[in-house]
N, C-alpha and C positions, 0 to 999 in steps of 0.2 A: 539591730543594725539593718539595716536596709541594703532586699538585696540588690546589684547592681547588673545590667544587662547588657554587649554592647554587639549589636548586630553592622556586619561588614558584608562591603563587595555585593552589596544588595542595589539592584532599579527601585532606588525610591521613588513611589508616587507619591507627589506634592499637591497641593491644593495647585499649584501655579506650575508646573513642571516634572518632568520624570529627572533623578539627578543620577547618572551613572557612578556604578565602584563607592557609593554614598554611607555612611554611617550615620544608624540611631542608637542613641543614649540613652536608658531607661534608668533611672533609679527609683525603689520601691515603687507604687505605681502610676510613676509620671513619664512621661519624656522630657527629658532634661535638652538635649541635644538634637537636631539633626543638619546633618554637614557632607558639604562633599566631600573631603576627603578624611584622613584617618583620625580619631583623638584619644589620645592617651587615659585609659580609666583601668587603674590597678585594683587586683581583684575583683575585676567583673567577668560575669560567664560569656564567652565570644560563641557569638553563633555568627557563624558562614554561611551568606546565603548563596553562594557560588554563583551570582548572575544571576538570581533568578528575583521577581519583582518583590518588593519590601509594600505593604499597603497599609492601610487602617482598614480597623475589622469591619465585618458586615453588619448593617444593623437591621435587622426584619422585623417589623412594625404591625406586621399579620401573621402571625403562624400559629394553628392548632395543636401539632404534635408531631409524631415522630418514633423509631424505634420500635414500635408495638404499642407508644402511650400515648394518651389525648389527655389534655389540661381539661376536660369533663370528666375524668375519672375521679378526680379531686383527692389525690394523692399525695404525699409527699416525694411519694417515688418516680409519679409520672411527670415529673416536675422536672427532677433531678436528670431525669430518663434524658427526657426531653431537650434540655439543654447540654448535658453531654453530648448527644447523638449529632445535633448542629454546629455544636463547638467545630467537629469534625471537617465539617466543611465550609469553617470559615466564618460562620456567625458568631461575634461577638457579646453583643445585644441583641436580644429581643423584646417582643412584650407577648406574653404570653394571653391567649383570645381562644375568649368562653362562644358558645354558642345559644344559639335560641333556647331557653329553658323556664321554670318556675324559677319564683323568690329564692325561695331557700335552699336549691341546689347553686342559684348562683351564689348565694351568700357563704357554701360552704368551701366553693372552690376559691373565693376569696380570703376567706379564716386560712385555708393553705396554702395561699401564694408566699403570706407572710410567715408561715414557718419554711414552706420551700425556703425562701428566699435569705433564711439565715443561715440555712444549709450550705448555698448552692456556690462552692471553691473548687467546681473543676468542670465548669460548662459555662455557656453565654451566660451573659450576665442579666438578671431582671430588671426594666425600667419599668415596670408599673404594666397593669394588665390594662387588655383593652377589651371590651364588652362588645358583642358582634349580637345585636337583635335584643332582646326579643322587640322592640317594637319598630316592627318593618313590615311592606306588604306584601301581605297574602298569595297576590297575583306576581311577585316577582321574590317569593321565598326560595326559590331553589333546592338546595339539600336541608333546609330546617325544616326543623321538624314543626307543623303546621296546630298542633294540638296548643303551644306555646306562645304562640304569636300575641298580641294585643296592642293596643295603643299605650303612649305614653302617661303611667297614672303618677302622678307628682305624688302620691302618700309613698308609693313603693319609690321609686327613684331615691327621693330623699333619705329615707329610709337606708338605701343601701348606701349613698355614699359619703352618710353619717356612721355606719357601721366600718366605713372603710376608705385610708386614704393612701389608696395605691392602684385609683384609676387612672390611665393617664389618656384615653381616648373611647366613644363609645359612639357607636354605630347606629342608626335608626335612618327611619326614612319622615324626611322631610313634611312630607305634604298630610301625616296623621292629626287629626286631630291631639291638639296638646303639642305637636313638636316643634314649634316655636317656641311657647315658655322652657320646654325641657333641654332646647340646644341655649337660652341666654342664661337657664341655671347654670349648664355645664360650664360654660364661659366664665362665669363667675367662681366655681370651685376650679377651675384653672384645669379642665378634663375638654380635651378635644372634639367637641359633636365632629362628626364625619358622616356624610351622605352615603345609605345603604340600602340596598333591596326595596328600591324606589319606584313608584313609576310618575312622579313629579313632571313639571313640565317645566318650562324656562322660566316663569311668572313664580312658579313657587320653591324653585331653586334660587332664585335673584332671591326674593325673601327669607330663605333660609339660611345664606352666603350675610345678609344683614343682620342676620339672630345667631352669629356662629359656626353656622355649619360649611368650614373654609376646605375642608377637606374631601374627598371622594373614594371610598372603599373599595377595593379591587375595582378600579373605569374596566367598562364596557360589560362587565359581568352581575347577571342580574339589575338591573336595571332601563332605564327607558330609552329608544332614541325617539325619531320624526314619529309621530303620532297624528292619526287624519279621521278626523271629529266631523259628516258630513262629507262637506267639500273644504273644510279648511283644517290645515295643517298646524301641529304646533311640536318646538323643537323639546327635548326629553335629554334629562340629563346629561347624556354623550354629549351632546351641543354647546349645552349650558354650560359644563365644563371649559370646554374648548371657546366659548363666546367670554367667558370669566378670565382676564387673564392674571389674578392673584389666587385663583383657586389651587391649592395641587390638588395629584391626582397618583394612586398608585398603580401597578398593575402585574400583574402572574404573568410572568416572562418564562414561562415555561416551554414555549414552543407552539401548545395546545391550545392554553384558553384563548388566545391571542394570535392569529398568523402574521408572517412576514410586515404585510403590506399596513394592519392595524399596529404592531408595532412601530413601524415606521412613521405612522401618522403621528402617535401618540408626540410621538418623540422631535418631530418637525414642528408641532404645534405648541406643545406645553414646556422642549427642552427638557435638559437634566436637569435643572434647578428647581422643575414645577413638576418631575416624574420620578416617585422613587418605585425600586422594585422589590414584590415581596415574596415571599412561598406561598403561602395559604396550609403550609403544607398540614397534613393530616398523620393519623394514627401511623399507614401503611408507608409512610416517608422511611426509606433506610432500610427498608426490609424485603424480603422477594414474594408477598403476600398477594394474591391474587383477589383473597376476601378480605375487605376489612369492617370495621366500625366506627360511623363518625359520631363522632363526640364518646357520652359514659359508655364505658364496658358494658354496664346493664341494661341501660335502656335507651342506648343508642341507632341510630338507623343504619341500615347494613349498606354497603357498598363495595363497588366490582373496582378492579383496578387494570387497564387494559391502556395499549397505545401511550403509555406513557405518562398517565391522567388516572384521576379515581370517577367513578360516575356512577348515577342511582342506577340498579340491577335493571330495571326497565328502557334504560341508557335516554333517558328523557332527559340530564342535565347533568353537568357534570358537578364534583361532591368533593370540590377541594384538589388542593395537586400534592403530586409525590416529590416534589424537586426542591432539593436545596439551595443553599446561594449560591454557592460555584457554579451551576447548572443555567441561573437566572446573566449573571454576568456571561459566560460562553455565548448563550441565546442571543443577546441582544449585539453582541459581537459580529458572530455569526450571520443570527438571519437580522437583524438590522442594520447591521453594516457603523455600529458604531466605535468609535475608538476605547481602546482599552482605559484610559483615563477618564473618558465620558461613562461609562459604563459601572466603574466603580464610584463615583461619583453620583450612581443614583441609589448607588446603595449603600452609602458614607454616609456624607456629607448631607445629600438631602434629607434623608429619614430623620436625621437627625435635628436638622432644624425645624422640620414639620412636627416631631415631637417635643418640641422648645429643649433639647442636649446639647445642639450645636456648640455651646461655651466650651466642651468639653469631652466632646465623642465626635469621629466623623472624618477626622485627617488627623495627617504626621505636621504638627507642630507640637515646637516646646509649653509646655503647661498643659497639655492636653494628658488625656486618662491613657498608658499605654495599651493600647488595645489593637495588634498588630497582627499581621499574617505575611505570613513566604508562599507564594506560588509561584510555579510555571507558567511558560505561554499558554498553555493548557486549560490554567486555573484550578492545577489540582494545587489542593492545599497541603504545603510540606510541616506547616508550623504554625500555630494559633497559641497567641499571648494573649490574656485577657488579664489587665489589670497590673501589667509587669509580671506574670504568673505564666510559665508554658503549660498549658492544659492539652494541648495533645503535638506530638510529636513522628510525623508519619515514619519516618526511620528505625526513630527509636521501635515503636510498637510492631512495625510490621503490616501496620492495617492498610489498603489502598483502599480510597476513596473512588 
């Protein structure tokens, strides 16, 4: 029997509307219902949201880890970790993202996504991982680790994602040799090229956006702007972005990587419909660690965590962020000045369609996956449904977020 859910007295956010004193209807893990006023469903569990807003969950399209684990340990349990520890604050979905590495450590963390992944009935949910590097540039690597790096070689590519189909976007930089054929292969296995750790310029970003690559990996970070060759200048992916008006774009609304006035731009230019927002977040996410390690346990690179940000010990670049979702929606509330409807919506509803879910993740409509949240003005999160399932309960447990 299918269990039944029915949440009251909740500010539902709608795709079209916030609807006051509103009811959603959950049976097994659909939404069946949503209404404004009350509807009759015997023997279902009522939750009261007492006034406070009803959402669809979050979906982060970039996150490393969390808790103490990074999805480079290649674990079953940093997996699990992992997705608990964000359930917390309101992610629903994610896609879990590997880092710069060899073959066969990335093939191994793959072999476990698919075991996580049958495990995983009390954290976000996995939609498919997404591959961050290795073939990106040198000069715009950041916190990867540089020993890994290389161009795109179609023996290995293929390779991997004949071994595995549970990519569902992957990172590179544009302007390598090889990454033309290797973003219209991806195109074709139906895996998202995404422009990364680039220093491209608008000439080979327009070509890349024609071979694929419609997406842009944390905008502004690591990568190119106005570039001046002589006496003449040429525009660098920040531009290109912003000159592209089907491209999205996502970006770390942390506060740090990003200030005020860059978020603001982003957001004046490309809209919520072309900007979703992500974590990035790393190992030390969720915890009061001062040191941490990005990427594997073992032979991962070390990093400091300071100011509310993680950064290489040399403080030359910053190395991933500590912030959750909640954190991401406040931000752009906050210092962007956006509406609370616009803001969930870049972390709904857009991620969703930029990772082709949108049928079915991303807002409160009926037929949709129930994948719901209760917060505050605040945005702290009281309650996280994933799947018609309460996986954490801030009352019940006692834990503050």
């Amino acid at each position: 029997m299918n269990e039944k859910l029915k949440i009251i007295n909740g500010k539902i956010l709608t795709p079209s509307r916030i609807i006051p004193g509103g009811t959603v209807i959950v049976i097994g893990e659909t939404i069946r219902d949503v209404s404004e006023g009350n509807i009759e469903l015997p023997g279902a569990i009522e939750i009261d949201a007492r006034g406070k807003y009803v959402s669809p969950g979050f979906i982060d399209i970039h996150v490393h880890g969390g808790g103490g684990h990074d999805f480079m340990d290649g674990t079953i349990e940093a997996f699990l970790e992992i997705a608990r520890l964000h359930a917390k604050y309101g992610t629903t979905s994610m896609l879990p993202t590997t880092l710069t590495s060899g073959k066969q450590k990335l093939l191994q963390v793959l072999s476990m996504y698919e075991r996580a992944n049958e495990q995983n009935n009390s954290g976000a949910q996995f939609l498919g991982m997404h591959i961050e590097g290795p073939y990106i540039a040198m000069n715009q690597k950041g916190a990867q680790d540089p020993k890994f790096i290389r161009d795109p070689d179609p023996e290995e590519y293929e390779e991997i994602i004949s071994r595995s189909g549970n990519i569902r976007r992957w990172s590179a930089a544009p302007e390598l040799k090889g990454a033309l054929d290797f973003g219209r292969y991806l195109q074709a296995k139906g895996i998202l090229p995404s422009i990364a750790h680039t220093d491209a310029i608008y000439k080979e970003v327009i070509e890349a956006f024609e071979n694929g690559y419609t997406h842009i990996t944390h905008f502004y970070s690591a990568m190119s702007g106005v570039t001046r060759v002589g006496c003449s200048r040429f525009a660098g992916v920040i531009e290109s972005g912003y000159l592209l008006d089907d491209m999205t774009v996502e970006i770390i609304a942390d506060g740090v990587h990003l200030p005020d006035a860059l978020l603001k731009l982003t957001h004046k230019i490309k809209g919520v419909e072309r900007t979703a927002l992500i974590t990035d977040a790393i190992r030390a996410t969720g915890t009061n660690a001062n040191e941490t390690i990005l990427g594997g346990k073992e032979n991962g690179i070390k990093a400091i965590v300071e100011d509310g940000v993680a950064k290489l010990p040399d403080r030359s670049c910053f190395a991933g962020s500590v912030a959750t979702a909640d954190r991401l929606v406040r931000t752009m509330i906050n210092l962007a000045g956006l509406s609370l409807p616009g803001a969930v919506q870049m972390i709904t509803s857009t991620p969703a369609a930029i990772i082709g879910v949108g049928e079915r993740k991303g807002s409160l409509m009926k037929g949709k996956d129930a994948d719901i949240l209760i917060f505050d003005e605040n945005i702290t999160i009281e309650t996280t449904i994933i799947n018609g399932k309460i996986v954490y309960n801030r009352n019940d447990t006692g834990e503050k977020v």
